[in-house]
N, C-alpha and C positions, 0 to 999 in steps of 0.2 A: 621343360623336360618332357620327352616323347614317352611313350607304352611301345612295346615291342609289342609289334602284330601278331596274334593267332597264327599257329602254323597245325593245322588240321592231320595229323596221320593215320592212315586206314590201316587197318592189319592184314595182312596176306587172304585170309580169310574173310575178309569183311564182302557183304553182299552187295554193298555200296560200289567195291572197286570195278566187282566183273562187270563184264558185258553181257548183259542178254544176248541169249541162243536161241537162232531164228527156229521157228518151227520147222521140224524135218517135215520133206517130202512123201510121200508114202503111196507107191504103186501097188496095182493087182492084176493077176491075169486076165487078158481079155479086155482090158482098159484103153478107150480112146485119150488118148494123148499130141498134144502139139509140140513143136520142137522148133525154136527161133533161126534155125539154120536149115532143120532136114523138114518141117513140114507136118503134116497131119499123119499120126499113124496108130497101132497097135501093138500095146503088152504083150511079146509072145512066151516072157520069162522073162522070173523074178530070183536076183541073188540074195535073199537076207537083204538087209541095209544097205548094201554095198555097190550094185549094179542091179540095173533092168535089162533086157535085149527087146528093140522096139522094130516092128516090122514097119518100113517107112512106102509099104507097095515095090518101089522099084530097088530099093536095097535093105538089108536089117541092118541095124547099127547098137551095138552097146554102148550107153549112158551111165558113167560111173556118178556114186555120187558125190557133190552135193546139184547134182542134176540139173548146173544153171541152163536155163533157158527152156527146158521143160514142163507143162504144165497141165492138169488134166482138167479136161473136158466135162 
């Protein structure tokens, strides 16, 4: 005669289930920045959480977040 296996259940809630949340990013103005596509540039403005506009010398470019490929200097 077998035992019926453990069947373990998390609660909706349970802190076991989530997933960790990577650390947010967090620009400022005036900030040397690198960018995997556009290159080396500068924070020329900051939207809240939401967006940067990053001057890349030959063009600006807005970086919404989660800002992959971004990273400061």
């Amino acid at each position: 005669m077998r035992k019926p296996e453990a069947v373990r259940r998390h609660l909706p809630t349970s802190p076991f289930k989530a997933k960790p949340e990577a650390p947010r990013k967090h620009f400022v103005l005036g900030e040397r920045v690198t960018h995997d596509t556009h290159g080396l540039g500068r924070v020329i403005g900051v939207e809240g959480d939401t967006a940067v506009l990053v001057d890349f010398g030959s063009h600006q470019q807005r970086i919404t977040a989660p800002y992959s490929g971004m990273f400061n200097l």
